[in-house]
C-alpha positions as CSV (number, residue, x, y, z in Angstrom):
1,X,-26.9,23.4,28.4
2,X,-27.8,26.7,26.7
3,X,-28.3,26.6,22.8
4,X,-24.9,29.2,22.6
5,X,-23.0,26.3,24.5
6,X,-24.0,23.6,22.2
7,X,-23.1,26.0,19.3
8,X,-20.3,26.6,20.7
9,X,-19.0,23.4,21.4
10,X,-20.3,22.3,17.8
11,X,-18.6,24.9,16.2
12,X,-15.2,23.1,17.8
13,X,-15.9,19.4,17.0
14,X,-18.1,19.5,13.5
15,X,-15.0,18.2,11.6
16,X,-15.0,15.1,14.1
17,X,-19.0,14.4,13.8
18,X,-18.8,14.8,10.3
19,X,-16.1,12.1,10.0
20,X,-18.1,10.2,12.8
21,X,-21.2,10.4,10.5
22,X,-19.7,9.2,7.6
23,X,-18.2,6.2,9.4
24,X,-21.8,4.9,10.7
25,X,-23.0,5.5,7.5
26,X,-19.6,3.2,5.7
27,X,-20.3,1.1,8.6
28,X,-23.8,0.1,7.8
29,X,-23.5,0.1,3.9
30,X,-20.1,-2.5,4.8
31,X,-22.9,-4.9,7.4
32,X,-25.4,-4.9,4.6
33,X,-22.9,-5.2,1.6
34,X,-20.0,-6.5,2.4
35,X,-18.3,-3.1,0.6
36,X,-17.6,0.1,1.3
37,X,-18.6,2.4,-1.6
38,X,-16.3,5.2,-3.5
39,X,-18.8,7.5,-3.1
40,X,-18.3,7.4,0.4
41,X,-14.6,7.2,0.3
42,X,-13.2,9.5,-2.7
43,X,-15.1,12.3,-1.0
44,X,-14.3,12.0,2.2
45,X,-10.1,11.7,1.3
46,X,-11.0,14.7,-0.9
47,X,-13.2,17.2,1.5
48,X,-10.9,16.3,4.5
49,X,-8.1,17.7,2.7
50,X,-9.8,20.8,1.3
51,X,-10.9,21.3,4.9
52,X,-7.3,21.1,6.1
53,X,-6.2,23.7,3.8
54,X,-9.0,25.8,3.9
55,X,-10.8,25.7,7.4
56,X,-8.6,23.8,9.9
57,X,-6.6,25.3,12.6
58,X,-3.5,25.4,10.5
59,X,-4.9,26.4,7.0
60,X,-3.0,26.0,3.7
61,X,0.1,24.3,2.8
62,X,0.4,23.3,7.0
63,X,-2.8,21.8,6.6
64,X,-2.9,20.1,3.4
65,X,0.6,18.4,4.7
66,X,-1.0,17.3,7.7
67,X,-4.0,15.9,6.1
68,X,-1.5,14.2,3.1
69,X,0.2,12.5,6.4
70,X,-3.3,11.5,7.5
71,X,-4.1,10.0,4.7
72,X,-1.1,8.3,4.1
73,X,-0.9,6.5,8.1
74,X,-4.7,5.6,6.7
75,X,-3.9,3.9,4.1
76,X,-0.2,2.2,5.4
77,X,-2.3,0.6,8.7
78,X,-4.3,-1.6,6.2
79,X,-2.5,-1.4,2.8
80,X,-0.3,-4.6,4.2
81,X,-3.5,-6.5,4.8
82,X,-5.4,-5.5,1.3
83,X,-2.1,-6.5,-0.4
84,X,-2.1,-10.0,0.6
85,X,-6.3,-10.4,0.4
86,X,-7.2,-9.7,3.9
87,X,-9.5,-6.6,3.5
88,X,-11.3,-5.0,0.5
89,X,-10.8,-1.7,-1.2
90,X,-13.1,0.2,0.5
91,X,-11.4,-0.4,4.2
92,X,-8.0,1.4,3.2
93,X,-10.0,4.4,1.9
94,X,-12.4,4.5,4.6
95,X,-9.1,4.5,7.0
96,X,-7.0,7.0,4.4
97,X,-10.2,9.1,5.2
98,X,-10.8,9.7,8.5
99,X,-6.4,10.4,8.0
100,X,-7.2,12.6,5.7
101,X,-10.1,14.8,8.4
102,X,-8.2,13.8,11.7
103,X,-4.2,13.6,10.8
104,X,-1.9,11.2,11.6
105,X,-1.5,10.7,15.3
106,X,-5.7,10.4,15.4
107,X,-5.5,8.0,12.6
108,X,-3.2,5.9,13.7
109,X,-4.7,5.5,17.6
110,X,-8.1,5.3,15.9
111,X,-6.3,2.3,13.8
112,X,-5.2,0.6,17.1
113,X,-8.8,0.7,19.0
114,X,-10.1,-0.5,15.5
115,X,-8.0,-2.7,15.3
116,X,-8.8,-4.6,19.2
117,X,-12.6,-4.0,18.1
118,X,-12.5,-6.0,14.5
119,X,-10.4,-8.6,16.9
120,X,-13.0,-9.1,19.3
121,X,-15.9,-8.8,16.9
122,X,-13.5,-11.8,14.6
123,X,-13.1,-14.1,17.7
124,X,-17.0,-13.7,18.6
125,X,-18.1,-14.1,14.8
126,X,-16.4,-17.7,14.7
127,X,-17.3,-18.4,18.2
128,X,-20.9,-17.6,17.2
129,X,-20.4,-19.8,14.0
130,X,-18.9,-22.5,16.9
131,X,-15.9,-22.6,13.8
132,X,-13.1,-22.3,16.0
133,X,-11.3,-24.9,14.8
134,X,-11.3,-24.6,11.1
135,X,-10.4,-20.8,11.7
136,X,-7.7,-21.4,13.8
137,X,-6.5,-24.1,11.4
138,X,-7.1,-21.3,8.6
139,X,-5.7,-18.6,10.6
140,X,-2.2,-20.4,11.1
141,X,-2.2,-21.3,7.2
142,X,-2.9,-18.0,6.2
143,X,0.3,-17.0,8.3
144,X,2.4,-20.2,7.0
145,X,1.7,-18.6,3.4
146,X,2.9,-15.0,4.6
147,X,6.0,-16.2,5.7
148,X,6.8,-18.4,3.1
149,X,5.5,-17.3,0.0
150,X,6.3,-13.3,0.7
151,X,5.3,-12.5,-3.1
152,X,2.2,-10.0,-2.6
153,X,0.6,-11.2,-6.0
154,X,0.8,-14.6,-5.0
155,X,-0.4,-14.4,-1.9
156,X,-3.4,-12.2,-2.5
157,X,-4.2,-15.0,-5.7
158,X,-4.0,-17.9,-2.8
159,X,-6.7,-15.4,-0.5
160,X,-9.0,-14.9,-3.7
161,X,-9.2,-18.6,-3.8
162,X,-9.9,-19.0,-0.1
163,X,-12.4,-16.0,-0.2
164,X,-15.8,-17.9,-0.7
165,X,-15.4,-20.5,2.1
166,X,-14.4,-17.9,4.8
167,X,-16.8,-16.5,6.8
168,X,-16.2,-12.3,6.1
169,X,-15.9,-9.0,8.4
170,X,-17.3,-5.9,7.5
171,X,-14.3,-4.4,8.3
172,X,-15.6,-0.8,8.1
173,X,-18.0,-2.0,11.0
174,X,-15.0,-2.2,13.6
175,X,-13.3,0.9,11.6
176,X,-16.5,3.2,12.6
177,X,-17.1,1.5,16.3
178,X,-13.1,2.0,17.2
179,X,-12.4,5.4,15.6
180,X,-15.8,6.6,17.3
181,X,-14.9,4.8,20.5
182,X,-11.3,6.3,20.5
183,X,-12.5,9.7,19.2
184,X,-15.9,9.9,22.4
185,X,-12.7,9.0,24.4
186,X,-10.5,11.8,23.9
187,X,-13.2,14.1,23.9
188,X,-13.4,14.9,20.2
189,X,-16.8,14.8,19.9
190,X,-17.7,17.3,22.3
């Protein structure tokens, strides 16, 4: 490959390795922390939608819409699951992020392959652990409480209590690996 190829071919996908660079980067900060930083996540929401008004293939008002829809898919695939005390902070931005660079239909496939990959990394964590019975037992309790006790507030008190004897995801590790995945897919990256 000639160096006006790979230019060339960069000059198509840098939005998509920029968003794949700050996801490795959330990802490894979310292993080592267990959160995913604001400085991370404010400006990535913020520079995906100045380059969707300013630099993206439909620039402007187009743009800006698109990347507001982006963001907003982002943040309604894990907004449920912060509500009740399933995920942090962090996680919705990370995701409202990566809406707010790739736009909705991205976001929400890159949601869906994130979503299989935090699955399987779950079910191998508490394998690993060899805790498979107190998180299945937990697992059906947790969705006892969501069906019966349907207040948000209540139910995201009942996970705050529960918080320090469950063993936690990084949940921005199966965010970066299935958004990448699904993005190297698609041929995104190039």
């Amino acid at each position: 490959m000639s160096f006006h190829s790979i230019s060339a071919q960069l000059a198509d996908t840098w939005p998509c390795w920029i968003v794949t660079v700050t996801l490795v980067v959330a990802a490894v900060i979310d292993g080592l922390k267990l959160k995913v930083p604001n400085w991370i996540t404010f400006p990535m929401i913020a520079s995906g939608w100045a380059y969707s008004v300013l630099l993206s293939p439909y620039p402007g008002w187009e743009g800006f819409f698109l990347s507001l829809i982006g963001t907003a898919v982002g943040l309604a695939v894990l907004l449920p699951a912060y509500a009740v005390g399933g995920m942090g902070a962090g996680d919705v931005k990370l995701m409202a992020g990566v809406g707010a660079w790739m736009w909705g239909t991205v976001t929400l496939y890159a949601f869906a392959v994130s979503a299989l990959v935090g699955g399987v990394i779950a079910i191998g964590m508490v394998l690993w652990k060899g805790a498979w019975n107190k998180h299945k037992n937990q697992f059906w309790s947790i969705l006892n409480e969501i069906a019966t006790v349907k207040d948000p507030e209540k139910l995201a008190e009942i996970a705050a209590e529960r918080k320090p004897r469950m063993f936690l995801l990084p949940y921005g590790i199966p965010i970066a690996i299935g958004s990448i995945a699904y993005f190297a897919w698609t041929g995104m990256l190039g």
